[in-house]
N, C-alpha and C positions, 0 to 999 in steps of 0.2 A: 553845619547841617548836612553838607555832602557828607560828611566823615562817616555821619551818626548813620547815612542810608546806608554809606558803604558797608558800616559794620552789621549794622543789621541785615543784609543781605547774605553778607557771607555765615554768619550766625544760623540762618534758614538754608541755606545750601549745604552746611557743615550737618547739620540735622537730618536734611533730607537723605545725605549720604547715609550717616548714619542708620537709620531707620530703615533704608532701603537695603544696605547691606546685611543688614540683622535678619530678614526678611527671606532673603535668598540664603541662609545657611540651613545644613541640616538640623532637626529636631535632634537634641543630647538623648531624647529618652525614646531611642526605638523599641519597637514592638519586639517583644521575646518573641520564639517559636512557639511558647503557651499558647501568648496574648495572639498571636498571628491565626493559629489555629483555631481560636475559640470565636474569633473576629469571622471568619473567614466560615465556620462551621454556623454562624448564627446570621451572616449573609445568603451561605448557599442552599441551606435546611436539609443538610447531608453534611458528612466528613468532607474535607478536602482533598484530594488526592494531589501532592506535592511532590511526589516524585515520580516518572516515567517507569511505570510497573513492567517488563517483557516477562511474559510467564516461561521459563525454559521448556520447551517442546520437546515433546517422545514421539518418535515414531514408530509409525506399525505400518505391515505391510499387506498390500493388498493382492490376492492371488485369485485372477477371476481365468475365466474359460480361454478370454484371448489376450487379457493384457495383465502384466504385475508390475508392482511400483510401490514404491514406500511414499507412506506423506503423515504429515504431522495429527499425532493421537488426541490432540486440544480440538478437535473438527466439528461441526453439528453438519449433518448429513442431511439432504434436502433430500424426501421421499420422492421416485418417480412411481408414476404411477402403473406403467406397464410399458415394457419397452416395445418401442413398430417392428415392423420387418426390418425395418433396413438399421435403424440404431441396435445394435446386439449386446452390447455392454455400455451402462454408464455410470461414474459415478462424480458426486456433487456436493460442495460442500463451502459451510460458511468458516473462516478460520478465525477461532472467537480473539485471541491472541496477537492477529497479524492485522487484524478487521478488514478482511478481506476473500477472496473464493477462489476455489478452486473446481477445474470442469475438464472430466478427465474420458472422453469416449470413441468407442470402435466404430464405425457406421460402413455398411456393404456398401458397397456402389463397383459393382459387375459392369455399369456402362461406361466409366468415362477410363480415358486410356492414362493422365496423367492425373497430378495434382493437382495444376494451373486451373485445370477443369471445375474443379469442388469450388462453390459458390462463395466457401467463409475464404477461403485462401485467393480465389480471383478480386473478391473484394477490398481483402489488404492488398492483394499489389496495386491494385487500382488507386488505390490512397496514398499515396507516398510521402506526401505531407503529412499523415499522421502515423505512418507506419516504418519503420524501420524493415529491412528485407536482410536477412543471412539462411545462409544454409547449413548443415550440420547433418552429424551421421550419428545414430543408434544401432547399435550392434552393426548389421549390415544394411541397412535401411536409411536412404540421406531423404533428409525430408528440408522443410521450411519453415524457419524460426521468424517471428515478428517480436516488436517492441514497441510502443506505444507508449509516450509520458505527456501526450496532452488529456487535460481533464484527467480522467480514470488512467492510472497505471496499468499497462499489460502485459504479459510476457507469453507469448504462447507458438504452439510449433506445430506439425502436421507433419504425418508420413505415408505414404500412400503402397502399402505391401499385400501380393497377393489378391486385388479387390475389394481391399478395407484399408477404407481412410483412419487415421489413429489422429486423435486429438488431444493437447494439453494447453491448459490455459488458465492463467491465476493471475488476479487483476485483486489491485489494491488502491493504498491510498499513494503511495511512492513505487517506484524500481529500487528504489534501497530496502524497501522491507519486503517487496516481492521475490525479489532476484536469488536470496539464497536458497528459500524454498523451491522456485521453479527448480534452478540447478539442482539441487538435491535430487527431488522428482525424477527430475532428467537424466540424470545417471542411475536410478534406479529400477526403471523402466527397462520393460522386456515385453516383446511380444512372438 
């Protein structure tokens, strides 16, 4: 009678393996790329997009009263509506390609003697835990670059020449897809 439990034991364990192992292998008959897309097309009730699309970028260059600068031709440009006294050039834009903005302006300020002084740049230093601090030089003009990769990406700089503060700033979803564009920008920049 032991014998007959023993065997019948082992008999259901040998099974159970079995069954259990069948279980965790993969399926022989995977989905084509048809079958994937069609699956996939009648889940989302649109096309799939399966591969990471970057639309190659053109640029064009922008030549305004006080500042020029190249930035990418894929842009939808945000209308201002009338620029104040003190903003004297600006321009703004959503980058459809990069999914992200770009904020590019001159603004007077006749009263403060430094940079430190302008309210967006005393703010980033004041943050240091979210902001990264370098400084750098345009043409003859050294201004103050920041970096920011918590939440929102940011890359942006300030120069203060003359009595007008000069602004650049393009924020995304990463510094890896912001950062070539900034540069770009950057070196393209004249005032």
């Amino acid at each position: 009678m032991k014998r007959w439990i023993s065997g019948l034991a082992i008999i259901i364990l040998g099974l159970s393996w079995y069954f259990f192992s069948q279980g965790n292998q993969p399926l022989h008959d995977a989905l084509s790329n048809e079958k994937k897309v069609a699956s996939l097309t009648k889940l989302l009730n649109r096309e799939p997009q399966l591969q990471d699309k970057k639309i190659a970028t053109e640029w064009v260059t922008y030549n305004g009263k006080y500042i020029h600068f190249s930035y990418p031709k894929a842009i939808t440009r945000y209308q201002i509506a009338s620029p104040s006294a003190q903003i004297v050039a600006s321009f703004q834009g959503n980058m459809v390609d990069h999914e992200g903005t770009i904020s590019i302006q001159v603004i007077k300020m006749p009263d403060i003697q430094t940079l430190e002084e302008y309210p967006s740049v005393s703010l980033r230093m004041n943050q240091k835990n979210i902001y990264k601090q370098n400084s750098l030089k345009v043409q003859s003009s050294t201004g103050i670059a920041f970096t920011k990769t918590i939440d929102l990406a940011e890359k942006s700089c300030f120069f203060y020449t003359n009595g007008m503060i000069y602004t650049l700033a393009v924020s995304g979803n990463s510094i890896a897809d912001i950062e070539p564009i900034y540069n770009r920008i950057l070196l393209s920049l004249s005032f």
